[in-house]
DRENMI-300392 format. One record per atom (N, C-alpha, C, O): x, y, z. Coordinates in steps of 0.001 Angstrom, whole numbers, plus 500000, padded with zeros to 6 digits. Layout:
XYZ ...
% end
This chain:
618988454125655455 620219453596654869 620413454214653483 619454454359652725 621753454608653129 621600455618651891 621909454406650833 621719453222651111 622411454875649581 622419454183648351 623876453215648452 624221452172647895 624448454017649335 626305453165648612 625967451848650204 626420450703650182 625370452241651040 625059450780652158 624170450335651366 624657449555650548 623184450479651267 622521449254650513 622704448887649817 621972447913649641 623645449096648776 624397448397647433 625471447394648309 625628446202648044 626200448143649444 627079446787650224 626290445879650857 626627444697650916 625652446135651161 624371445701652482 623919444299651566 624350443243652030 623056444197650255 622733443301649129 624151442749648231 624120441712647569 624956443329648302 626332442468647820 626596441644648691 626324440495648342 627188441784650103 626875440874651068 625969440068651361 626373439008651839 624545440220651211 623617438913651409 623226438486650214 622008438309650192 623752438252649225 623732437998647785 623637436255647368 622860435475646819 625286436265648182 625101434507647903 624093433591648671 623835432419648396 623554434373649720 622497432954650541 621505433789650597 620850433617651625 620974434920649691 619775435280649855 618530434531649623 617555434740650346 618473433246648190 617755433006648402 617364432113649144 616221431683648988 618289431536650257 617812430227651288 617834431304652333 618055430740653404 617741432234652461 617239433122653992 616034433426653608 615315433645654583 615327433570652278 614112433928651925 613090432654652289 612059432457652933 614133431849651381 613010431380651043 611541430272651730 610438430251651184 611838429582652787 610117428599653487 609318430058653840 608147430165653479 609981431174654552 609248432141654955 608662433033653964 607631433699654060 609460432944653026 608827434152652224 607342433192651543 606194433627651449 607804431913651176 606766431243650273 605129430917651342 604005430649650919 605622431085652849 604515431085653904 603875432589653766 602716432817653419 604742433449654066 604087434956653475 603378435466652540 602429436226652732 603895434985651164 603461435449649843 602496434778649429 601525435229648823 602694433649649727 601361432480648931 601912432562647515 603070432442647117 600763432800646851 600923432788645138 600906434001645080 600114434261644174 601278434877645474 601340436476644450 602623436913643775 602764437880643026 603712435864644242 604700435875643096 604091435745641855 603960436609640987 603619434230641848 603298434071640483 602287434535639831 602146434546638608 601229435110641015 600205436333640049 600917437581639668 601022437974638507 601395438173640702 602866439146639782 603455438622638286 603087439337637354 604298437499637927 604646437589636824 603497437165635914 603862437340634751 602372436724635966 601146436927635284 600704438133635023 600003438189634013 600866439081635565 600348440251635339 601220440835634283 600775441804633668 602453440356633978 603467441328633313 602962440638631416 602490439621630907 603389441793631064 603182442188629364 604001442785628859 604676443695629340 604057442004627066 604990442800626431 606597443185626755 607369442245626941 606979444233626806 608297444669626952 608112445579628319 607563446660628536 608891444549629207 608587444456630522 610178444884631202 611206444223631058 610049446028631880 611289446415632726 610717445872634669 609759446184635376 611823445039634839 611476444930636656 612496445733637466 613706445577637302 612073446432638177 613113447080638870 613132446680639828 612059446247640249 614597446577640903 615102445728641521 614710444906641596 613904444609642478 615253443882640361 615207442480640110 615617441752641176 614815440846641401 616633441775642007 617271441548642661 617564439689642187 617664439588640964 617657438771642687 618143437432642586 617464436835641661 617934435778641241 615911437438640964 615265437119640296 614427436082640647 614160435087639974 614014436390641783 612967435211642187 611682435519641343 610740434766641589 611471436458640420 610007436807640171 610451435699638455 609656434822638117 611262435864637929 611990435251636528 610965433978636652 610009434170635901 610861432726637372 610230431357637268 608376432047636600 607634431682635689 608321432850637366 606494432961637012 606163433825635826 604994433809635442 607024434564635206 606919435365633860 606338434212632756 606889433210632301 605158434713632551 604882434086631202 605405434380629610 606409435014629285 604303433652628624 604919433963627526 604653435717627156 605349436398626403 603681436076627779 603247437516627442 604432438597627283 604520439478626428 605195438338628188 606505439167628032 607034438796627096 607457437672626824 607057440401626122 608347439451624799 609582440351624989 610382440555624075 609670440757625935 611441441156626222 611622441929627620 610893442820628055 612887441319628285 612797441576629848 613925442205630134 615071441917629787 613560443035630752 615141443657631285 614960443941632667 613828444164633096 616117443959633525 615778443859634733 617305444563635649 618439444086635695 616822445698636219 617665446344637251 617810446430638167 616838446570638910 619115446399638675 619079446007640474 620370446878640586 621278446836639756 620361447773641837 621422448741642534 622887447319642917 624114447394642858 622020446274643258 623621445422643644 623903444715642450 623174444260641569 625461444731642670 625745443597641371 625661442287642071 624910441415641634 626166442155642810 625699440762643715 624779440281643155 624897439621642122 623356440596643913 622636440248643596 621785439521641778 621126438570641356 622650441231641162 622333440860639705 623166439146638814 622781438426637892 624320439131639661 625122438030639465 623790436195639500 623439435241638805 623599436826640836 622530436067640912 621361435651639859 620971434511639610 620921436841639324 619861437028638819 620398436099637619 620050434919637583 621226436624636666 621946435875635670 622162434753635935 621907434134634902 622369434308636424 622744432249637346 621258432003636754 621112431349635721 620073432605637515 619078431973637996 618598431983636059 618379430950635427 618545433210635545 617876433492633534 618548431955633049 618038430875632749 619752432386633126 620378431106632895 619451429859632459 618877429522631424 619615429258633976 618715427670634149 617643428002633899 616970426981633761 616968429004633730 615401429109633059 615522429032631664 614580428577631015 616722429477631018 616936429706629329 615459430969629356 614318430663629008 615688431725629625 614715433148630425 615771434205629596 616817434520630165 615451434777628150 616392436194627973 615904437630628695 614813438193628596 616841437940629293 616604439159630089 618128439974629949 619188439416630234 618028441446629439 618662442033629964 618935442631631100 617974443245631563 620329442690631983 620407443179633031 621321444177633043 622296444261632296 620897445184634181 621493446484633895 621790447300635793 621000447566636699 622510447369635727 623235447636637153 622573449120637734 623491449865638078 621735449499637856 621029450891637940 620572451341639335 620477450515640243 620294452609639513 619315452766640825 618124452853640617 618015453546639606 616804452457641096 615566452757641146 615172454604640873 614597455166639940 615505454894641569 615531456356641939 615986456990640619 615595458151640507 616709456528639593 617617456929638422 617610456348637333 618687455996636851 616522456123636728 616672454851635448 617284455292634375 617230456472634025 618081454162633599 618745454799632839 618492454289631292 619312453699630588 616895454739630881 616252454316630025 615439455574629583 615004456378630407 615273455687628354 614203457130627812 612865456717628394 612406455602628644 612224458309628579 610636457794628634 610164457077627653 610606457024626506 608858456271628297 607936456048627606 608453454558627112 608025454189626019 609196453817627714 610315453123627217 609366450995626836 609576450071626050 608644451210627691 608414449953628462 606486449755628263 605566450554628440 606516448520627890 604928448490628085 604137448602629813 603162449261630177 605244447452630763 605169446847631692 606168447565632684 607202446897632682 606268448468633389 607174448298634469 606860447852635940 605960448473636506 607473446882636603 607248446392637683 608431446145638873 609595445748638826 607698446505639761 608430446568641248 608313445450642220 607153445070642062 608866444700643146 608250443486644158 609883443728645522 611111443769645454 608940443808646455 609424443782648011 610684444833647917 611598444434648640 610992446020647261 611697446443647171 611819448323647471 612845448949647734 610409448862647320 610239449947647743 610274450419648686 610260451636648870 610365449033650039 610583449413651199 611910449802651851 612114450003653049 612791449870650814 614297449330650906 614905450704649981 616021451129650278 614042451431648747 614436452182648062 614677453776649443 614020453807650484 615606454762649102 616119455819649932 615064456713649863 614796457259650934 614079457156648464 613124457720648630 612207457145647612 612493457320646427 611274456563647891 610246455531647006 609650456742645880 610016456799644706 608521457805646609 608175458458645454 609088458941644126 608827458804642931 610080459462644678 611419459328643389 611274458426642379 611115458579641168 611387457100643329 611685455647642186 610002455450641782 609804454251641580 609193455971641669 607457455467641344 607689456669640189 607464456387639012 608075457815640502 607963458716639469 609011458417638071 608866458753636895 610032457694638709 610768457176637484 609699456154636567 609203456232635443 609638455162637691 608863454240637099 607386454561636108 606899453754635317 606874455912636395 605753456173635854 606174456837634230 605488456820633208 607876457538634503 608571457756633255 608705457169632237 608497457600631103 609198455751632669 609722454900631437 609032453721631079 609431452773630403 607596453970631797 606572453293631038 605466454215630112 605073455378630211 605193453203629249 604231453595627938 602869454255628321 602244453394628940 602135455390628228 601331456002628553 600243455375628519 599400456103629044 599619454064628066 598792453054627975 599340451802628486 598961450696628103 600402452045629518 601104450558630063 600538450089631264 599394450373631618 601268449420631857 600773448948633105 601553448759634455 602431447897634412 601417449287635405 602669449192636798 601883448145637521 600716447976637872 603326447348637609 602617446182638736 603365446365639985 604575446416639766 603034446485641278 603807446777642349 602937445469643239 601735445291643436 604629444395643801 604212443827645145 604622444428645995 605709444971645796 604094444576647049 605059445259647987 604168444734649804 603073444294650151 605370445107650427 604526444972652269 604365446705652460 604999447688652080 603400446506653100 602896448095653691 602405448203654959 601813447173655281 602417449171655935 601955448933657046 600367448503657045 599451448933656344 600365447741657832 599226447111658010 597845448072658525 597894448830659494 596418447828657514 595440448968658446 595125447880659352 593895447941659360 595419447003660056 594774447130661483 595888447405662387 597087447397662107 595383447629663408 596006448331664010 597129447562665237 598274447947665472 596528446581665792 598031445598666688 599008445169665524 600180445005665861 598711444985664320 599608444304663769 600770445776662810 601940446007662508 599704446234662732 600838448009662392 601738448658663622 602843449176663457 601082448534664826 601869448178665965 603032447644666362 603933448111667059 602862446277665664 604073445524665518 605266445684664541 606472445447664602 604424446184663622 605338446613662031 606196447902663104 607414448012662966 605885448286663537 606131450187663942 607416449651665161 608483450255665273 607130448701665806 607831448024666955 609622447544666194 610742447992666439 609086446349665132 610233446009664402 610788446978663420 612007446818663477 610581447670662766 610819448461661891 612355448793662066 613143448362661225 612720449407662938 613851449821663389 615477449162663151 616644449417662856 614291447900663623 615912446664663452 615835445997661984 616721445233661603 614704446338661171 615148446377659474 615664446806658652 616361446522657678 615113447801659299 616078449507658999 617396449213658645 617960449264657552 617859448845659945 619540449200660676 619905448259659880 620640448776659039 619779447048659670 620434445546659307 619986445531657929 620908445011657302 619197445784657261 618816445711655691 618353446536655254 618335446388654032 617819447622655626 617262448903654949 616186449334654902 615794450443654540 615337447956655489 613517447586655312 612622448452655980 612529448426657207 612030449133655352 610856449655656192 609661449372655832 609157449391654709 608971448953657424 607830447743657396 606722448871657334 605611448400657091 606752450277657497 605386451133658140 605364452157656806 604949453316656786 605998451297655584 605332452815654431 604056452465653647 603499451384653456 603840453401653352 602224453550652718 602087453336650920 601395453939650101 602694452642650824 603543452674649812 602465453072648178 602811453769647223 600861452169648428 600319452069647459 599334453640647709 598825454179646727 599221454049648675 598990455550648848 599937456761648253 599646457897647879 601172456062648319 601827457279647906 602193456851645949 602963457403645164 601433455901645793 601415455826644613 600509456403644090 600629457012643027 599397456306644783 597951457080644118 598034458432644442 597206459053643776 598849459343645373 599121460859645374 599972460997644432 599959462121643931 600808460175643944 601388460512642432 600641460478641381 600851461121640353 599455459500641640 598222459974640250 598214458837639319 597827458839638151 598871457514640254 598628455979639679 597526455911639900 597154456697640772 596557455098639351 595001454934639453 595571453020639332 596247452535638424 595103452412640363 594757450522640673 593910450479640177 593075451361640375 593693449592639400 593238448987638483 592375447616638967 591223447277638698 593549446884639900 593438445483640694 594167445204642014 595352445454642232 593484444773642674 594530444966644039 594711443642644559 593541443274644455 595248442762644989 594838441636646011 595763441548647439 596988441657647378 595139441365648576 595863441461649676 596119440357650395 595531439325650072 596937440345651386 597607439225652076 598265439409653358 599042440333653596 597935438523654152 598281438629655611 598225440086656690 599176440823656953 596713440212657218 596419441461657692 596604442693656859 596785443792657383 596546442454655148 596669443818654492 598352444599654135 598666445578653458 599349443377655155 600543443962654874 600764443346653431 601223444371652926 600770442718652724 601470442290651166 600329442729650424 599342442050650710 600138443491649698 599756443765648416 600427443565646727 601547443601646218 599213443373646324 599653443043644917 598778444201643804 597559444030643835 599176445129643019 599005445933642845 598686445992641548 599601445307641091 597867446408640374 598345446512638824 597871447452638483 596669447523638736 598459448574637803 597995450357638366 598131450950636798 599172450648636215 596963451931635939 597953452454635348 598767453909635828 598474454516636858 599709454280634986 600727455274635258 599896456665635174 598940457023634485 600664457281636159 599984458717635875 600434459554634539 601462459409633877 599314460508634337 599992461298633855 601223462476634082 601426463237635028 601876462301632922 603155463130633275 603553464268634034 604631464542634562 602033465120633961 602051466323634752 601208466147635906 600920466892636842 600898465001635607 600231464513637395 601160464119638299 600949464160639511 602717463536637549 603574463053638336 604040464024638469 604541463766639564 604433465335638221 605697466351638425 606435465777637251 607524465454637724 606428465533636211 607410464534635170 607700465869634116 606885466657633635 608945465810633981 609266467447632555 609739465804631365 610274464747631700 609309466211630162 609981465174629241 611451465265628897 612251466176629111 611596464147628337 613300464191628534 613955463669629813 615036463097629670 613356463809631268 614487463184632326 614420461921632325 613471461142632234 615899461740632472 616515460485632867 617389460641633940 617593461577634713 618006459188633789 619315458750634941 620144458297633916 619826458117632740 621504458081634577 622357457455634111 622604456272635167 621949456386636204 623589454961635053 623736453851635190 624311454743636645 624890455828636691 623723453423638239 625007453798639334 626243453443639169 627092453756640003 
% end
């Protein structure tokens, strides 16, 4: 699914996203939401924020949040939700793939359930390794195909109809293709047959990523 459907695709499931998420997702995830926003520090960028379900578990450690999401929908959301937290966060309408922030920008940059959904993930990891601080920290949740093998089976089975209807792909390798970019994990914790991981990595180096100084994005 390219960039301008999945920006309609999340404008459309915007207003009831989080009651389609949510008994299942909280049976799925357990607590690694809220070990995710535990993990975050300092001046903290989340990319695809999306509705801001990660906003409730951010501690005080973060002292400034900004948060980008390809849909405005969704970001609409996100703002509702800062709101009733009294949570300051800037929000910024962007693509993953394209940040539109200088290097080196961020103590914290972090990702959750969303790389499976990005058009080309290593793109958006190499951004992400951009516009964080060379002593920072990447936190990635994410689902990945599963190493055993009936249940990667199954990922490989459904995949198709995630694809088509939301963008999702259940069979990427996601925290592998973070470490061929030259992220080094730090901490890992896993969940349900190995598909949900919780990740806290530091960033590669610049010429480990393919990174020239100076690139950016501009806003989608």
């Amino acid at each position: 699914m390219n960039r301008d459907r999945l920006r309609a695709t999340y404008d459309r499931l915007a207003p009831g996203y989080d009651r389609s998420v949510g008994l299942g997702e909280r049976l799925l995830l357990g607590d690694l939401r809220r070990a995710y926003g535990a993990a975050l520090r300092g001046e903290t960028l989340e990319v695809a924020v999306g509705s801001g379900l990660n906003l409730p578990h951010y501690s005080a450690a973060v002292t400034r949040s900004v948060g980008v999401d390809l849909s405005g929908g969704m970001l609409a959301r996100a703002h509702d939700r800062a709101r009733e937290l009294a949570r300051p966060i800037t929000l910024v309408q962007a693509d993953a793939q394209r940040l539109p922030f200088p290097d080196a920008s961020f103590d914290t940059v972090s990702v959750s359930l969303a790389l499976c959904t990005v058009p080309d993930p290593a793109a958006a990891l190499r951004e992400i390794a951009r516009v964080c601080r060379p002593e920072g920290r990447v936190v990635l949740l994410e689902h990945v195909r599963s190493p055993v093998a009936p249940v990667a089976a199954l990922e490989r089975l459904l995949s198709p109809f995630q694809e088509r209807f939301i963008g999702c792909h259940l069979t990427r390798a996601t925290l592998k293709t973070a470490e061929s970019l030259g992220f080094t994990v730090r901490s890992e914790r896993t969940r349900m047959f190995g598909i949900f991981r919780l990740a806290v990595a530091s960033p590669p180096a610049r010429r480990a990523a393919g990174l020239s100084p100076g690139v950016g994005g501009a806003k989608a």
